[in-house]
N, C-alpha and C positions, 0 to 999 in steps of 0.2 A: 823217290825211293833210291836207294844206295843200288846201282846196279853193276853188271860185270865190266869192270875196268882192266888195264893191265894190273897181272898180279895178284887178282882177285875173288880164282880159279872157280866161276862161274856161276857166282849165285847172285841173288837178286836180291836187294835191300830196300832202294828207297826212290820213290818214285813223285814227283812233283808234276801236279798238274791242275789246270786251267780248262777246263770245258765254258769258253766262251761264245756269246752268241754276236756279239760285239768286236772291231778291234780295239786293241789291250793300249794304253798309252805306255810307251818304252819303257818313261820314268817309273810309271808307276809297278812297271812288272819288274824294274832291274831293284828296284826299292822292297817290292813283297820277297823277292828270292833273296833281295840281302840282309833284312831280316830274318829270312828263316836261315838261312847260313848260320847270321850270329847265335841265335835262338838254340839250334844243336849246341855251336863251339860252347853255350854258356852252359848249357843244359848235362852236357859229357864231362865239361870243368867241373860241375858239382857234385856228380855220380860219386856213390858210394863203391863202384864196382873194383873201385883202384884206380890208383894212379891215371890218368890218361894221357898219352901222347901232349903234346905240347901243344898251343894252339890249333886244336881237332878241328879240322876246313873243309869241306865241302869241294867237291869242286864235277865239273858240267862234263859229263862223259857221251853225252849226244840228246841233241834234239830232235821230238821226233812230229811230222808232221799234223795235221788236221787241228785239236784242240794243244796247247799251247802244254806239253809233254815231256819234263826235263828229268833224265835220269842219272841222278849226281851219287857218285862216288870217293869217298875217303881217299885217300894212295899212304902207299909203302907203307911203314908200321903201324899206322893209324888202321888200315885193315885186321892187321891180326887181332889189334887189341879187341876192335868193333865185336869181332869173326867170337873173338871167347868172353866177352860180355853181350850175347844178346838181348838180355832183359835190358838194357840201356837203351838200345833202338825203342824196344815195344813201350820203356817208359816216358822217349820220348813222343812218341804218339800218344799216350796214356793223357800224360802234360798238355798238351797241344788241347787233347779233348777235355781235359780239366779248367782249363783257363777259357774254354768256351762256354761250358756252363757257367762255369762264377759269371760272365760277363752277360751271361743269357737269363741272368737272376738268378738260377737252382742254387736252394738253399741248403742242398744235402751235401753239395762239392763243397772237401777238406781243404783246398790250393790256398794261398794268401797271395797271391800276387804281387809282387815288386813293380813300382813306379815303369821298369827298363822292358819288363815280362808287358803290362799292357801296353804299352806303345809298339810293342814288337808284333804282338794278335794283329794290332788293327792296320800295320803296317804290311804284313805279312797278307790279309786280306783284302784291302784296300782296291785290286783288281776285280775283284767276283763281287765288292759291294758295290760297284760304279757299272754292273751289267745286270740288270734285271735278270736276266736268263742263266744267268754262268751258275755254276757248278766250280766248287774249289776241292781236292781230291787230294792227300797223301797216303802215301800204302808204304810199308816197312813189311819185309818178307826175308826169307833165306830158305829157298828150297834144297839148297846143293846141301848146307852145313848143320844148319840148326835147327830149322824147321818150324818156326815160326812165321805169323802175318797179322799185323797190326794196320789199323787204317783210319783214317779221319774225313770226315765229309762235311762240307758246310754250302749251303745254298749263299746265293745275293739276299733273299732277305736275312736271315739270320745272321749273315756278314754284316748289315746298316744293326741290328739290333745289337752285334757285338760293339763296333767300334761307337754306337753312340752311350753301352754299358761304360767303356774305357774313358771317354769323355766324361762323365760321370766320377767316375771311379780318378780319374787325373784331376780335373776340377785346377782350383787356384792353389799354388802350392800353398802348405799349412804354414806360420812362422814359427820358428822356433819356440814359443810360447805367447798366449795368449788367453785373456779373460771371456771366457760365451755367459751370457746371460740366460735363463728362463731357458734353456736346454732342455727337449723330453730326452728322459733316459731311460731304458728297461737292462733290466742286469744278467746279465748268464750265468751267473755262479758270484759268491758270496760264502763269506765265513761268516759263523752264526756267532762272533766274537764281538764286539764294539771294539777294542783295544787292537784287535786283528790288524795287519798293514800290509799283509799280503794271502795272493791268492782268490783275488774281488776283479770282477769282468764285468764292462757293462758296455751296451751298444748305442750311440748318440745318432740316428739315422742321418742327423742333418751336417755331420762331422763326417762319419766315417761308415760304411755298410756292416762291417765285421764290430767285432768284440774287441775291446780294446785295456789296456791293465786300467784297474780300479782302485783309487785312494781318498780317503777321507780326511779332509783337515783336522777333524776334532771326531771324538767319540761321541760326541753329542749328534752330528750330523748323520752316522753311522747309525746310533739305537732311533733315529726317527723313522730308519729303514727296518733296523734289525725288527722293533718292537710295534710295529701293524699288527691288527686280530688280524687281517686278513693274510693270504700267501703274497709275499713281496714280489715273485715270481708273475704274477699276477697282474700286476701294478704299472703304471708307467708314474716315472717320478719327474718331476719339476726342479732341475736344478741351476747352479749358479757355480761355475766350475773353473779350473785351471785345466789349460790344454796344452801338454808340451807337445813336438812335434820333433820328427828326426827324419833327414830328406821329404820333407815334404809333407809326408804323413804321420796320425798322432801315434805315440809312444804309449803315451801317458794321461789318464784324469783326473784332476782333484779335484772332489766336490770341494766345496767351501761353505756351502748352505740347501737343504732340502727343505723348497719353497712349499710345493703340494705332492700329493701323491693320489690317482686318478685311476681308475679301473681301464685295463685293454679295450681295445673295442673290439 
């Protein structure tokens, strides 16, 4: 949590903490705080809130004893901006708790995560999932200014369930293009068009967990979807595809051919 620094005139922000039942290994704690350091600077960089300070840093305004308690604070302009965008704090808690579920499988979190966002979760945890007992804690508050309190809590288990979702979810980087065979695929959304070339989503589970853009080589490959008695929605389909990829992960689909098409289970 962002807490009172010089300059700071006395409110409480952001408070980092470690309820370990184990001790921490150095690397692995100077590694979780310096991902989360980057994880704000990237997170404030993106903000809609305006403009932000120039590389927004973090930085360690005291450690406090017993469970492993660091309470970091922004300095000089980088406060005020903080001080008159507090929705930024709470979205970054928000964030924090959003890239937990996706990684915890919940299927209802909106988040897409970037390749740099999971390696940061499991780095950032990495101490509380190597102690059976720890407790990993951040709290974002301002009682003096704003009056706001946002918080995030992750046990050790749920830390080995996140960073083995990220191993997952990282896997072998994709190549920039390549042919999958006999692919299951089920669609999210589809234009009731054959001739359509946009606005087609489908999810390849053994590709990619999310929904990813949808194309059809031929219209022919399209009405073997479009034109099922049954709901296509319904369906898992059998295909034979083009898979382009952009850092790592896909972009893009091209069917090329709709082999079968199989009832949900």
């Amino acid at each position: 949590m962002v807490q009172a620094g010089p300059g700071f005139g006395g409110s409480d922000m952001l408070t980092y903490e470690i309820k370990n039942t184990q001790p921490i290994d150095l690397v692995d704690l100077t590694t979780s705080m310096m991902a989360f350091a980057e994880h704000f600077r990237s997170f404030t960089s993106a903000s809609q809130a305006g403009e932000a300070p120039p590389e927004m840093k973090l930085y360690v305004d005291q450690i406090r004893t017993g469970s492993v308690v660091a309470q970091l604070i922004p300095y000089a302009q980088q406060v005020d901006w903080l001080l008159d965008h507090a929705d930024v704090l709470a979205g970054f808690i928000g964030n924090l708790q959003e890239l937990a579920a996706f990684f915890l499988g919940d299927s209802k979190t909106k988040v897409e995560p970037t390749r740099d966002e999971a390696k940061r979760i499991s780095q950032i945890l990495e101490p509380v999932a190597k102690d059976g007992g720890a407790q990993f804690n951040i709290q974002a508050s301002d009682t003096a200014q704003v009056h706001f309190h946002a918080h995030f809590h992750i046990g050790s288990r749920d830390a080995n369930a996140i960073q083995n979702g990220v191993r997952r979810f990282l896997g072998p980087d994709l190549p920039a293009s390549e042919i999958r065979q006999s692919q299951l695929m089920v669609l999210d959304q589809v234009k009731n068009v054959a001739s359509s070339k946009t606005g087609d989503r489908a999810i390849i589970e053994a590709i990619w967990p999310r929904a990813v853009k949808l194309q059809f080589l031929s219209e022919t490959a399209k009405a073997q979807v479009l034109t099922l008695e049954s709901n296509p929605f319904q369906k898992v389909f059998i295909v034979d595809l083009e898979v382009h990829s952009i850092g790592g992960r896909p972009a893009l689909y091209r069917v090329i051919e709709v082999k079968d098409a199989i009832d949900k289970p």
